[in-house]
C-alpha positions in Angstrom: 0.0 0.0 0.0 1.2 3.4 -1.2 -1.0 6.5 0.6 -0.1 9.8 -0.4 -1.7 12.7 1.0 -0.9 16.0 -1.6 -0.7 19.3 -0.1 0.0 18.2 3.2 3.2 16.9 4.9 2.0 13.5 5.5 2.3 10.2 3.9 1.9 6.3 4.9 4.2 3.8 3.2 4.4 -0.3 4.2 7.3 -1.8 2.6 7.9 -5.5 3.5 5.2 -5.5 5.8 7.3 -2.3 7.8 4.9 1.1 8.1 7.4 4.2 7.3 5.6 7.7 8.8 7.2 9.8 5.4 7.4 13.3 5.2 6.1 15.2 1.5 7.4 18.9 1.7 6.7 20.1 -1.8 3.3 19.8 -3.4 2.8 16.3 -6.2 3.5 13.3 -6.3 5.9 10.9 -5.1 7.1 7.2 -4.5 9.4 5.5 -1.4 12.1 5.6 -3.9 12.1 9.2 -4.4 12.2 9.8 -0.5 15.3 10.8 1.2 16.1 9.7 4.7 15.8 12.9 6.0 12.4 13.2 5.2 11.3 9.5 6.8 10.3 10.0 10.7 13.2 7.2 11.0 10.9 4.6 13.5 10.0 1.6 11.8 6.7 0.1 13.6 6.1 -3.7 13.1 2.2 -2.4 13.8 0.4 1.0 14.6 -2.6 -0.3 15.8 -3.7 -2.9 17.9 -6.9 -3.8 19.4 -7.0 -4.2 23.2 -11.3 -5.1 22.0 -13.7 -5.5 25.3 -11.8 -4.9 28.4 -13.7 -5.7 31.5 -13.2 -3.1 33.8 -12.6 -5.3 36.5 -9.8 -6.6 35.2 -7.7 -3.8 36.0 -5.1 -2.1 33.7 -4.0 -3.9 30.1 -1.0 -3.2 28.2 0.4 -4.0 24.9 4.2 -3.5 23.4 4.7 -2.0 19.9 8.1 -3.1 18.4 10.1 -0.5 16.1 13.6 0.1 14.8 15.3 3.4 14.5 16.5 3.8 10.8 17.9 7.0 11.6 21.6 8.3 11.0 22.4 9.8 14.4 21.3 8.9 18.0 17.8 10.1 19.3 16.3 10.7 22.6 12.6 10.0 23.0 11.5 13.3 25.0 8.2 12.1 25.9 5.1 9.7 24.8 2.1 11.3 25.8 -1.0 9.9 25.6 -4.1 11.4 24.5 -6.0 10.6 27.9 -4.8 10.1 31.1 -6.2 6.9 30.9 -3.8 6.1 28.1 0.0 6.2 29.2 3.4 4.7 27.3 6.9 4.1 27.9 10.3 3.9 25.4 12.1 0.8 27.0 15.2 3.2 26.9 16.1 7.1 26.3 18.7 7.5 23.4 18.7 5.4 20.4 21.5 4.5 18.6 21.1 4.2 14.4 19.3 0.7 13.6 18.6 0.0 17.5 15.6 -2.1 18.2 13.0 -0.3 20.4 10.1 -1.4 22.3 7.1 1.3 23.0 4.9 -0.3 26.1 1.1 1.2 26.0 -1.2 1.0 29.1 -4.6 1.4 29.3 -7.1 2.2 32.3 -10.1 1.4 32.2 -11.1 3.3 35.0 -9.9 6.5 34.1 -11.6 7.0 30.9 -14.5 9.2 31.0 -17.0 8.2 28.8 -17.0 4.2 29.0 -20.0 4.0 26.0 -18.9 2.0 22.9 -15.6 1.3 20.9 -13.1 3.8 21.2 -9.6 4.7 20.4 -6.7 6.6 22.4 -3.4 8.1 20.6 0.1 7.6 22.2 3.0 10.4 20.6 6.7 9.9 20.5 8.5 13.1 21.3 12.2 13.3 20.3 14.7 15.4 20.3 15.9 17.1 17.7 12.0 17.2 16.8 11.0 15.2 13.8 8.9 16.8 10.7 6.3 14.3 11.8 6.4 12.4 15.4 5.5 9.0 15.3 1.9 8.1 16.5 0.2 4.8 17.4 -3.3 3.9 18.1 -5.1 2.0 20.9 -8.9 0.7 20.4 -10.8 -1.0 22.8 -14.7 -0.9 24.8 -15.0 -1.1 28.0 -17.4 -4.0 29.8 -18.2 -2.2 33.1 -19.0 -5.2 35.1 -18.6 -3.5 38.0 -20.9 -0.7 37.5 -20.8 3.4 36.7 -19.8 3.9 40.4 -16.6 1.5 40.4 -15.8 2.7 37.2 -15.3 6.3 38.9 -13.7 5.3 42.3 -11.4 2.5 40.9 -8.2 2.6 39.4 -3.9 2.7 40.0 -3.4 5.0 43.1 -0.1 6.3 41.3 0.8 6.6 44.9 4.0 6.6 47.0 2.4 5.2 50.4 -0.4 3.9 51.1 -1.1 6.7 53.8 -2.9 9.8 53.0 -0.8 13.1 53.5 -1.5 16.5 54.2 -1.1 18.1 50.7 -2.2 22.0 51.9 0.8 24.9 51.6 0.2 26.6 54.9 1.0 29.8 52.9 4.5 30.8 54.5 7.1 32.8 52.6 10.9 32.9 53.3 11.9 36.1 55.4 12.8 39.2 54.0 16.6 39.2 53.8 19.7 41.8 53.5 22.0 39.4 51.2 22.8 42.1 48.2 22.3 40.8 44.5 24.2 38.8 42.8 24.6 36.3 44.4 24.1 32.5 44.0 21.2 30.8 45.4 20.4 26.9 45.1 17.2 25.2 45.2 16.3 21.4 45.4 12.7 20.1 44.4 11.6 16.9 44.3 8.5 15.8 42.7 6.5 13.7 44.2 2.9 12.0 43.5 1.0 11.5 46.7 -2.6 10.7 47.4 -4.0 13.3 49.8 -7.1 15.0 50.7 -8.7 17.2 48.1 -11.8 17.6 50.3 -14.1 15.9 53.1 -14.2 12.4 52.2 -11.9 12.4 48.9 -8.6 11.7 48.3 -7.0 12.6 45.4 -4.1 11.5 43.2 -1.6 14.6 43.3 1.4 15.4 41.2 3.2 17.9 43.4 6.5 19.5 43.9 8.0 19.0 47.4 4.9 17.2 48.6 2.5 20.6 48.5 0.4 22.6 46.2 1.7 25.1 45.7 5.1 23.8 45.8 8.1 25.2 48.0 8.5 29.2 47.9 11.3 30.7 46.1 12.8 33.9 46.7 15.8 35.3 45.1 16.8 38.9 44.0 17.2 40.5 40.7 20.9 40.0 39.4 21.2 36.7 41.7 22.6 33.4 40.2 19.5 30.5 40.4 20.5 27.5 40.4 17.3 25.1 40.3 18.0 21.0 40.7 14.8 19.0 39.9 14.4 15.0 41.6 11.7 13.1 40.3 11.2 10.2 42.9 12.2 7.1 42.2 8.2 6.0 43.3 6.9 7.9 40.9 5.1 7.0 37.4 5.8 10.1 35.4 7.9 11.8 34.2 8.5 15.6 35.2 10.3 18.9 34.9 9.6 22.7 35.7 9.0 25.8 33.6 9.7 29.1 35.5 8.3 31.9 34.2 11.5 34.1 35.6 13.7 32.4 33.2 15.2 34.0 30.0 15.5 30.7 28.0 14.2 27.9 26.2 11.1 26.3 27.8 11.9 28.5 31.2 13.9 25.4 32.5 11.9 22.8 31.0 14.2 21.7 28.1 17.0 21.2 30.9 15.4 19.4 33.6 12.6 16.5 32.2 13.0 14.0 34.0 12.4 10.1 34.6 11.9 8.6 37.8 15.1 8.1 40.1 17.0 11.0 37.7 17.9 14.7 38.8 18.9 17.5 36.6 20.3 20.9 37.2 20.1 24.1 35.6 20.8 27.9 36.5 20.0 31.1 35.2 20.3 35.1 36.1 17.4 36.5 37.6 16.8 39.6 35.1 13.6 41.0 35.6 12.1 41.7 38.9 8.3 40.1 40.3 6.5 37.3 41.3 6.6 34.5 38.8 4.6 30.7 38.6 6.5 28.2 37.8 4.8 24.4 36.9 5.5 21.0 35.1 6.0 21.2 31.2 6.0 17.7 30.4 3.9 16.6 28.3 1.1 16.7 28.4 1.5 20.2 30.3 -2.0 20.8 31.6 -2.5 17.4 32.8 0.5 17.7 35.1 -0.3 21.4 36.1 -4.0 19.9 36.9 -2.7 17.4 39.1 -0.8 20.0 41.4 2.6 20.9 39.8 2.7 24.2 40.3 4.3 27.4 42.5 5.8 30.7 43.0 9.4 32.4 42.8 9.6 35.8 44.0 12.5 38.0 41.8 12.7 41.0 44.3 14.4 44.4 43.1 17.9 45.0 43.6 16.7 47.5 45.9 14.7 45.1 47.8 10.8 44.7 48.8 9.5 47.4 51.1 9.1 46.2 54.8 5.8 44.6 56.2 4.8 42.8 59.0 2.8 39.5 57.5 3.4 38.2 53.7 1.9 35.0 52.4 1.2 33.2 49.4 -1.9 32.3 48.1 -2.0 30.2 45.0 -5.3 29.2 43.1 -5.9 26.1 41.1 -8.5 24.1 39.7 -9.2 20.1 40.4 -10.9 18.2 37.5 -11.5 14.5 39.4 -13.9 12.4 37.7 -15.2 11.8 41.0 -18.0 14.6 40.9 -18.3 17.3 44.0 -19.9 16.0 47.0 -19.0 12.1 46.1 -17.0 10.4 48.5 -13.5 8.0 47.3 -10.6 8.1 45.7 -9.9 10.0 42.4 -8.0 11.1 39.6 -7.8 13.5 37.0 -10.5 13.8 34.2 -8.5 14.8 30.8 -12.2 15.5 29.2 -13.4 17.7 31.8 -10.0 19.6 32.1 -10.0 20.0 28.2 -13.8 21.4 28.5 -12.3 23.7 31.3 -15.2 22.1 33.9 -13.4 21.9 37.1 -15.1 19.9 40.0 -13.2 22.0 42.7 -11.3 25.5 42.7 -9.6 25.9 46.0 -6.8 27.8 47.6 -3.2 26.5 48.5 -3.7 22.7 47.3 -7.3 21.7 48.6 -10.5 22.9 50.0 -10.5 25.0 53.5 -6.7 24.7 53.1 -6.2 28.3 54.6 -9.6 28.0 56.8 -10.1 26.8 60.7 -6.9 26.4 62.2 -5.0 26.5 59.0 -6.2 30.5 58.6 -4.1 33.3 57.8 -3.0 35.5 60.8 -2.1 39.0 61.2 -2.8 41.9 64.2 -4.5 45.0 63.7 -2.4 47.6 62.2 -0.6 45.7 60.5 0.8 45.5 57.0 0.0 42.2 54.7 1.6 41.5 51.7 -0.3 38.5 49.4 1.7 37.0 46.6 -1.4 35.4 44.7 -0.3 33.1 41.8 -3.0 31.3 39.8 -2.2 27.7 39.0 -4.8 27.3 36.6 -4.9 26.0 34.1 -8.4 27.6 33.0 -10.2 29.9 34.6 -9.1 33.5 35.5 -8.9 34.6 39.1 -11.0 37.2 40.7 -8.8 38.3 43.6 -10.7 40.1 46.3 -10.4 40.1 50.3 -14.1 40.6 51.8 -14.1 44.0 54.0 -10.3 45.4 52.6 -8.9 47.6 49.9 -5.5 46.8 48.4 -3.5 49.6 49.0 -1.0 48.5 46.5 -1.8 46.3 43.8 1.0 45.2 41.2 -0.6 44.3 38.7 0.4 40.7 37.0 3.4 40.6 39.4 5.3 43.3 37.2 6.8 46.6 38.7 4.6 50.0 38.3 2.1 49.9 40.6 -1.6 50.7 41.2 -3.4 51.8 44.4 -6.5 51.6 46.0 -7.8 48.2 44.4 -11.1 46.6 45.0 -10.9 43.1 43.1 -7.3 42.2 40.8 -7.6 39.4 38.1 -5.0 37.0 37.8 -4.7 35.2 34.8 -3.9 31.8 34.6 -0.5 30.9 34.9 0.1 34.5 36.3 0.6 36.1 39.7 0.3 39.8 42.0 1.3 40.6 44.7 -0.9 42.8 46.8 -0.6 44.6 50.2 -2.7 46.5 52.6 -3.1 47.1 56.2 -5.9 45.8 58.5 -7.1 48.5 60.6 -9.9 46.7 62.2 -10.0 42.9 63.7 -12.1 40.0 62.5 -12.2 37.0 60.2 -12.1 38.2 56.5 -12.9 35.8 53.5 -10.7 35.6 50.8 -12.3 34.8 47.2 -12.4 34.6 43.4 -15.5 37.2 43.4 -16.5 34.9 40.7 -18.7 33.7 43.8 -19.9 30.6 42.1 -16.6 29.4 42.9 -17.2 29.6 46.4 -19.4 25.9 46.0 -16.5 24.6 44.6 -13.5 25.6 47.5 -12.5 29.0 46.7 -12.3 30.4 49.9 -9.5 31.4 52.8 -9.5 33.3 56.1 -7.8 35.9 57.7 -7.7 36.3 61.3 -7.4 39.7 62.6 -6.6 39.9 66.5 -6.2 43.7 68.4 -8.5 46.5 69.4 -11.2 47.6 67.7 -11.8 51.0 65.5 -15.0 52.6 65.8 -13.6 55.4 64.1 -13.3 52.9 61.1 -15.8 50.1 61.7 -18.9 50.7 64.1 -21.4 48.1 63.9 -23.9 49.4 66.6 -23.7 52.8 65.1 -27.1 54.7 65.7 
């Protein structure tokens, strides 16, 4: 069989029984002969299909090994081979590929982490290399799903992904390293290690994280403008991803990302010069991105002026993100990410600092009256838009997307996703005041802190039995 697709860059070629992904770059026609190597995608599959057919869903996870050879003239390392679900992942059985090395490609399927279990249906695994082919290689998975035990296993059951076996707190409490004097310039190193727990998303469910350091956010980092960061990423040996971290303060390819992915038991290290003052996310850019940024990977670094931050008397972080389980709200288990909610941007939970009532009770934020609070809010996402507003206070200063001028006298800030502010004001007046997205729907689904005020009161500011 000779396929040829004209006008595109595509074209399917079996030769001895071998399927050849080719590449066509100028418009008419063609035969194999007439292809150069360079424009082959160099992985010879024995098959690009198979058919796992009905898989009972009580039989847990199936998996089924595609055999290729690299034809290609110079060694290749397989980046990545996302799948087009998260109930569809793959493995290379190594890294690098030498020229005419035999390769195996392992697929798993899940049957309880596809969404929609109605009818025959078909999931995509990618090979990502580097350098980057003209056309990655793609294979195809078909199967049904027999859910013999029921709509309500089928959304409870499945591969923990866990570490342990006990449930951990996943909540950032919110704290920020002190203000320090160290002048710029300097070198700072940071170590994170990610980690995929299962921990408590909200009263009665537990949730499969991808996290750095354990936490959502991850760990704080605070460095000053002209410093030296040097950033060393872990991926547990436990875990069943692969990982790396973006930072938005980076000037460089992928913000960190090219440098550090990594498999489990690896560690990579990278630096760069902190340029450009602000507060800055950083998250997972693996492949796919927002399925690991759903899961949890995300966080803040702090780039403070040469100059420094003014003095205050509380700071914080407070970091948004949204939770698609396919458990849905107010369901009790254990659950996982839903790729087909997160892709329709329907999130089941949007919470605060890793979970619902993370910063609530006696997890709440604490300051006295009179005194000055700094917020660095950074907005996970990967969706919605945040709606940044503290019930009963005006941000003095506001700067707006975490960048330097600065506005004053701010009622509600939006955050965008994958972007953060930093915000400060002084409470003159004690109390316990809500912190929101004043999109209030949200509030249903988590999106709420507290802030504990202790002192005296004001009746000058506040009088509640005026007459």
């Amino acid at each position: 069989m000779n396929k040829i697709i004209i006008g595109t860059v595509v074209a399917v070629v079996t030769i001895g029984g071998g399927w050849f992904l080719m590449s066509q770059k100028q418009l008419g026609t063609t035969t194999p002969e007439m292809m150069t190597n360079s424009e082959k995608t160099v992985f010879e599959f024995s098959e690009t299909e198979f058919d796992f057919g009905i898989i009972k869903q009580s039989g847990g996870i199936v998996s089924h090994k595609f055999a290729f050879t690299y034809k290609g003239t110079e060694p290749i390392r397989v980046k990545g081979t996302p799948g087009s679900c998260m109930c569809t992942t793959a493995s290379a059985d190594k890294e690098i590929y030498q020229p005419g090395e035999k390769g195996i490609l392992t697929v798993k399927f899940n049957p309880n982490l596809h969404g929609e279990p109605v009818g025959k249906f078909f999931k995509t695994v990618t090979i990502l290399t580097e350098p980057q082919l003209d056309i990655e290689p793609e294979i195809k998975v078909w199967q049904e799903i027999d859910l013999d035990l029921g709509e309500e296993a089928f959304e409870l059951g499945g591969d923990n992904h866990s570490q342990s076996d006990n449930i951990i707190e996943i909540a950032n409490d919110g704290s920020v390293p002190k203000q320090d004097n160290l002048r710029s310039g300097t070198t700072r190193k940071f170590r994170l290690t990610a980690k995929e727990v299962v921990a408590t998303l909200a009263d009665g469910v537990e949730y499969n994280y991808w996290t750095y350091d354990g936490t959502v956010p991850g760990t704080f980092m605070r460095v000053k403008e002209g410093d030296v960061v040097e950033i060393t990423l872990t991926n547990d040996e436990n875990n069943n991803n692969k990982h790396s971290i973006d930072l938005h303060a980076v000037n460089g390819p992928g913000g960190g990302a090219v440098a550090t992915q990594v498999y489990p038991g690896q560690e990579k290290t990278f630096s760069f010069r902190a340029l450009n003052p602000g507060i800055y996310v950083y998250h997972c850019a693996t492949s796919v991105v927002p399925e690991h940024m759903a899961n949890g990977m995300y966080g803040l670094i702090l780039v403070e002026p040469k100059e420094g931050l003014s003095k205050v008397d509380r700071e914080y972080a407070v970091v948004q993100g949204e939770f698609y389980s396919i458990l849905e709200r107010g369901k009790k288990g254990t659950t996982q990410l839903s790729a087909e909610k997160m892709y329709d941007e329907n999130p089941e939970y949007i919470v605060f600092n890793g979970r619902v009532g993370a910063l609530t009770g006696e997890r709440m934020l604490q300051a006295k009256v009179g005194d000055k609070v700094r917020l660095f809010v950074g907005n996970g996402g990967v969706g919605k838009v945040s709606n940044f507003h503290v019930i009963g206070e005006i941000f003095d200063t506001v700067y707006p997307e975490g960048g330097t001028p600065v506005q004053n006298n701010i009622q509600t800030t939006v955050v965008p996703a994958g972007g953060a502010t930093i915000v400060e004001f002084v409470v003159d007046v004690p109390g316990v005041y809500k912190i929101v997205d004043h999109a209030l729907s949200r509030l249903t689904k988590g999106a709420l802190a507290l802030l504990k005020v202790d002192g005296k009161e004001n009746l000058e500011i506040f009088n509640i039995n005026y007459k």
